[in-house]
Backbone as a ProteinNet text record, in pm:
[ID]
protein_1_A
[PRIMARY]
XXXXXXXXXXXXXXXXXXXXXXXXXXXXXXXXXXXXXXXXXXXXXXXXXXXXXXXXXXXXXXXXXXXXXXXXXXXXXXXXXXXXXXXXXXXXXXXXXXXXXXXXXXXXXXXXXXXXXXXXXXXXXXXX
[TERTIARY]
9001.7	9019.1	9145.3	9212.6	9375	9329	9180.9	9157.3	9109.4	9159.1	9145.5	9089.8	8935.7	8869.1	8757.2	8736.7	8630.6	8567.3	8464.2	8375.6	8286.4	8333.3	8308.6	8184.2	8043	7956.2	7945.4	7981.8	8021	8078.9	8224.8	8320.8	8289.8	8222.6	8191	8329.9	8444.5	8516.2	8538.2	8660.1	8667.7	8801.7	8865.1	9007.5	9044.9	9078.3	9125.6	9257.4	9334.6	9452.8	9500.7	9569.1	9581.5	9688	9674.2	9789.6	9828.7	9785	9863	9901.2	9848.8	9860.7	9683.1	9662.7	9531.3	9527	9370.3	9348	9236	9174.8	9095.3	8971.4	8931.4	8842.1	8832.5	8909.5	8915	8891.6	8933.6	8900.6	8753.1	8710.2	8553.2	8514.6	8544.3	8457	8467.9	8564.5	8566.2	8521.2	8511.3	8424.4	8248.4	8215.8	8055.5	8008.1	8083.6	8117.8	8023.9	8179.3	8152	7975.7	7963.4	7839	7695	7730	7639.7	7623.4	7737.3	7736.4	7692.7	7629.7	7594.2	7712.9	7789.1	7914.6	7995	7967.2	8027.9	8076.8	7999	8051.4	8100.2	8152.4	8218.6	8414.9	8479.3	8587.9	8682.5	8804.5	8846.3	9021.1	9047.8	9199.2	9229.1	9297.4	9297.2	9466.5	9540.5	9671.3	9711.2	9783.5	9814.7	9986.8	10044.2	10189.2	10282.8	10170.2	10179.6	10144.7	10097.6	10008.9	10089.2	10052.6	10105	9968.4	9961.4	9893.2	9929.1	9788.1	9830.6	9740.5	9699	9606.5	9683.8	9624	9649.7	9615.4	9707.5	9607.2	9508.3	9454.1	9291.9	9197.4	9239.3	9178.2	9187.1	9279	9251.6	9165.2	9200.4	9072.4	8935.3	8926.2	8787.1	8724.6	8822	8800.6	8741.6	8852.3	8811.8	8683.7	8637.8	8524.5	8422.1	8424.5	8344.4	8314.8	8431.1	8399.3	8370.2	8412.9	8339.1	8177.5	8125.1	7991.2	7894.3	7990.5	7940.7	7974.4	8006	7985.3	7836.8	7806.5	7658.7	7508.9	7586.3	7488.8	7459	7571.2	7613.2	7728.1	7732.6	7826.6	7943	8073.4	8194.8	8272.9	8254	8341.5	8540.6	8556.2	8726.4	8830.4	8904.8	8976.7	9109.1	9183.6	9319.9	9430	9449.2	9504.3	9661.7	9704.8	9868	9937.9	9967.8	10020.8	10142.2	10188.5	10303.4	10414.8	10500.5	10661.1	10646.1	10723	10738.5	10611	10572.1	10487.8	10359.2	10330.6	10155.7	10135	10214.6	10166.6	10123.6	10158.5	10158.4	10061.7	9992.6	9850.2	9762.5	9798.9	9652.9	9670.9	9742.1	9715.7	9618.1	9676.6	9536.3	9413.9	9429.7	9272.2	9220.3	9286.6	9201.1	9179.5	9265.4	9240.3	9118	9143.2	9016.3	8911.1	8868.4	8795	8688.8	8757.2	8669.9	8621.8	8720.6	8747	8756	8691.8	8737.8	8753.6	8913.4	8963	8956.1	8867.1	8814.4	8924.4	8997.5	9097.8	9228.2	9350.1	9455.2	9547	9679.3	9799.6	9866.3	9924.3	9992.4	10094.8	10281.1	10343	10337.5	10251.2	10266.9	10073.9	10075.5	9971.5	9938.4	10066.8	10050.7	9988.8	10021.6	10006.9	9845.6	9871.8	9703.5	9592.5	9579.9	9543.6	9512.5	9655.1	9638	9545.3	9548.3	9465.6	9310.2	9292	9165.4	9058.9	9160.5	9083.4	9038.6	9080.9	9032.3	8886.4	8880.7	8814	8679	8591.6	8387.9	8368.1	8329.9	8275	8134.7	8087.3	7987.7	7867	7733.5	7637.3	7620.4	7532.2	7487	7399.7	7387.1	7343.9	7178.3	7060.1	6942	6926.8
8561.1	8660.9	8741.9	8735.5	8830.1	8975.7	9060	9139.6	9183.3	9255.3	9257.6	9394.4	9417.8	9587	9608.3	9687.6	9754.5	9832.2	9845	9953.4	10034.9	10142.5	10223.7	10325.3	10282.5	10342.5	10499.9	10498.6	10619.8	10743.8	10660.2	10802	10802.4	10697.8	10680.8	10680.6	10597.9	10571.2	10400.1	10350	10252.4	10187.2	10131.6	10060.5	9961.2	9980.2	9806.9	9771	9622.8	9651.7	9469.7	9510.3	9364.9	9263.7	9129.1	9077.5	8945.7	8951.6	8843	8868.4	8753.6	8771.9	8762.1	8874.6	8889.1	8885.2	8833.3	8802.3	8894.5	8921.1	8978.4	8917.3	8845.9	8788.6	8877.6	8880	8922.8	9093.8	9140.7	9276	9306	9219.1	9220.5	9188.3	9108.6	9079.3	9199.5	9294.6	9412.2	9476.8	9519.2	9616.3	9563.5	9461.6	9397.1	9445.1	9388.8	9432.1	9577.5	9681.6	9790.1	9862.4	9796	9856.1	9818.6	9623.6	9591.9	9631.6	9735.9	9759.3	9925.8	9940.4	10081.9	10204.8	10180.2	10249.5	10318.3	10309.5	10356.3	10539.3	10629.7	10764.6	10739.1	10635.9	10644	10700.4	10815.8	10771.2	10620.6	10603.7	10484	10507.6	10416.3	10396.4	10257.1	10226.5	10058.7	10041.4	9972	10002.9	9810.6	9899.9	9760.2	9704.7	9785	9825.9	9635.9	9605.8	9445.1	9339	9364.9	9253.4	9207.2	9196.5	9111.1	9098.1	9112.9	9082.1	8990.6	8911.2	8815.9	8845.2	9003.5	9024.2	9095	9059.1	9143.8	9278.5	9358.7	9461.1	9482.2	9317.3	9354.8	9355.5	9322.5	9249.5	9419.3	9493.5	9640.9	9707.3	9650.9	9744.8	9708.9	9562.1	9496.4	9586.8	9572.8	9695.5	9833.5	9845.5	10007.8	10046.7	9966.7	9975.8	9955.9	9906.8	9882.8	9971.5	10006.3	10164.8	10239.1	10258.5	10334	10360.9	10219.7	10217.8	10260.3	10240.2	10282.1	10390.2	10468.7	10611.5	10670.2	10574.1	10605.1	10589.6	10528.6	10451.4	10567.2	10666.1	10698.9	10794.3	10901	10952.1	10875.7	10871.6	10770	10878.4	10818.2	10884.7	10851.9	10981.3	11009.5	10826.2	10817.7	10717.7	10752.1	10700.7	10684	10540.7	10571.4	10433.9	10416.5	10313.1	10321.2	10175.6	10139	10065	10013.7	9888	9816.5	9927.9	9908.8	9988.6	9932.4	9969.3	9902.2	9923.8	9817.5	9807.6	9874.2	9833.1	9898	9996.5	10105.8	10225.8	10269.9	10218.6	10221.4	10143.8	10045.5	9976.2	10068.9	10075.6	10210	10318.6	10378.7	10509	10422.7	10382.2	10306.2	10314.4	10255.8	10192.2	10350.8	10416	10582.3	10643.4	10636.2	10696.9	10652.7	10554	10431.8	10437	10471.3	10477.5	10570.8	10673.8	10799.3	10851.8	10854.5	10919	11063.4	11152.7	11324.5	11397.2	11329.6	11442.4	11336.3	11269	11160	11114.3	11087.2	10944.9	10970.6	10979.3	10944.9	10878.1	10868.7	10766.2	10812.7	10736.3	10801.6	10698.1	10720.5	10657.6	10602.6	10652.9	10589.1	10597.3	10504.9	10509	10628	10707.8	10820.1	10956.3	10958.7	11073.8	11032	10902.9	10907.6	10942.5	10860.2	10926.1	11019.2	11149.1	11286.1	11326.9	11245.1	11359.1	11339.4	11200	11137.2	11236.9	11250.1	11307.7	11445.2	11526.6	11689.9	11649.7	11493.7	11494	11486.4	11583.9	11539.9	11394	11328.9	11236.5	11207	11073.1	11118.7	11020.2	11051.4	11018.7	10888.4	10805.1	10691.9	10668.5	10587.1	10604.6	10556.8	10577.7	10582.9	10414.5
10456.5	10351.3	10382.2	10319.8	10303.8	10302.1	10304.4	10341.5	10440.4	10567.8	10706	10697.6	10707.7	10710.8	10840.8	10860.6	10978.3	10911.8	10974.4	10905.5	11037.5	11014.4	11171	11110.4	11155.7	11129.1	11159	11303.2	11345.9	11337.2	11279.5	11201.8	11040.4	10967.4	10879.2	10800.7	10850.7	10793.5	10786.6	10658.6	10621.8	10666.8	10737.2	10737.1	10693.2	10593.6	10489.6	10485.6	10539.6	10549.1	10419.3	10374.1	10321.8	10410.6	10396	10500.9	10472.6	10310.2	10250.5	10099.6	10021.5	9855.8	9839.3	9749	9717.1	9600.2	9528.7	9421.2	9329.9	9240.8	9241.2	9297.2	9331.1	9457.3	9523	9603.5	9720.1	9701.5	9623.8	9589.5	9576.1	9484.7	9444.8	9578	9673.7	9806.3	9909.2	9885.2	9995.8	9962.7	9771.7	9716.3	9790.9	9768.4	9772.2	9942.4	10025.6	10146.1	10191.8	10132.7	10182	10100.4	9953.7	9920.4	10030.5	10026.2	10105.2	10228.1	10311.7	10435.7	10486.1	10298.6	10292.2	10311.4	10327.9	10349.4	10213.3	10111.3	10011.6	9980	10085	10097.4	10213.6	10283.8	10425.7	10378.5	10425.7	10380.2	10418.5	10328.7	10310.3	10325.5	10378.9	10388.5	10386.6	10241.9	10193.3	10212	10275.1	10338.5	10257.8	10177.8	10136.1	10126.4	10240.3	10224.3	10301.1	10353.2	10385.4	10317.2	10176.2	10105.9	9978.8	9864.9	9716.3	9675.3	9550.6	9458.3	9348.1	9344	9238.8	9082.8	9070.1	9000.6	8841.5	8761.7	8604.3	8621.2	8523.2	8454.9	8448.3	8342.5	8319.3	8427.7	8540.2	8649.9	8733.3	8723	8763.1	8697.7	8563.3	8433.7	8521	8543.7	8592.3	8741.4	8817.8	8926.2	8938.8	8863.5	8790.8	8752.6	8619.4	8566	8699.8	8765.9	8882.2	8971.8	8999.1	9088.7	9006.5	8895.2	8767.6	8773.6	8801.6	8802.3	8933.1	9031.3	9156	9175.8	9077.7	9099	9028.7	8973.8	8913	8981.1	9115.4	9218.8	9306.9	9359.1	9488.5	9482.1	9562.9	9598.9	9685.2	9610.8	9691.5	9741.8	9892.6	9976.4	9942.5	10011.7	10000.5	9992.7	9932.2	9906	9938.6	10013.4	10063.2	10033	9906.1	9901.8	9966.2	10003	10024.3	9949.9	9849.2	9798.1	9841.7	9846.2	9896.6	9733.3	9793.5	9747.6	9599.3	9518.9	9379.6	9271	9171.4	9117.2	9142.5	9263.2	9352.3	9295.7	9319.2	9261.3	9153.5	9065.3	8911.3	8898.3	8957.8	8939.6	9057.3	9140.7	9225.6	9124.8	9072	9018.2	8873.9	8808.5	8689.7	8746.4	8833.1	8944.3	8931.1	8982	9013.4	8883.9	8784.2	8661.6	8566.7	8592.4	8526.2	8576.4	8723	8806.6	8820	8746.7	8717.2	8867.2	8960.6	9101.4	9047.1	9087	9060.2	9185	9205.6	9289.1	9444.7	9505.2	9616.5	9622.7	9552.3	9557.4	9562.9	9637.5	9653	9684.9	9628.4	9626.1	9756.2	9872.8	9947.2	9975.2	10048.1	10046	10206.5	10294.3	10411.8	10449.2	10588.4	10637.2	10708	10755.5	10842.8	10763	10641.3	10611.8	10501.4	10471.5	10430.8	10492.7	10643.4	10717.4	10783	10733.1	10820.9	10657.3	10543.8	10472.3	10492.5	10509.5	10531.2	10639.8	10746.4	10856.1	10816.1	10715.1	10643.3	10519.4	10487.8	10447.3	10505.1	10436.1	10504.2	10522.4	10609.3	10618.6	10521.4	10484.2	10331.7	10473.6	10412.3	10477.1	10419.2	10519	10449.5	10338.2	10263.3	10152.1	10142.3	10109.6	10174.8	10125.5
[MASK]
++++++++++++++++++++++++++++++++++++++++++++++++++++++++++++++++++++++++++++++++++++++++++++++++++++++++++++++++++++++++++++++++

């Protein structure tokens, strides 16, 4: 899987790094992942400043709507996204708008400083 993540029960955080060309597959399999791993208020840092996408629009719409819905499940912990240079951004910011994230979710241009925001965020409990 071109998605390389940990899931640290402990700090109840998420590290997702991409490290190839990803598809929406592969998106849907890290989303399934982290629900099935109970982790969904864990915060998250999805570092995709190494990866490519081979995904549509609609295929963000498809995302979107998804976390959309898993906000109906569960409280979602803090989101740190970092998008590869160019285009990325302009598809993570959709993803969050669409997403119906309030406020959890941010765009950042490096791993360093996503991170320094990640760490101010509450850690979210597991989900029962």
């Amino acid at each position: 899987m071109p998605i390389e993540f940990t899931i640290d029960h402990d700090k109840k955080f998420i590290h997702a790094r991409v490290l190839g060309t990803i598809e929406l597959k592969d998106l849907e399999g890290f989303m399934d992942a982290v629900v099935a791993g109970n982790a969904l208020a864990y915060r998250k840092l999805f570092d995709g400043t190494k990866g490519d996408g081979t995904y549509t629009d609609g295929d963000v719409m498809t995302l979107a709507a998804r976390a959309a819905a898993y906000a109906t499940l569960a409280k979602r912990g803090p989101l740190a996204l970092v998008p590869k240079a160019g285009s990325g951004a302009e598809l993570a910011q959709r993803y969050v708008n669409v997403g119906k994230f309030s406020g959890e979710a941010r765009i950042f241009e490096s791993v360093d400083s996503a991170r320094k925001w990640l760490e101010t965020q509450p850690a979210g409990e597991n989900l029962p």
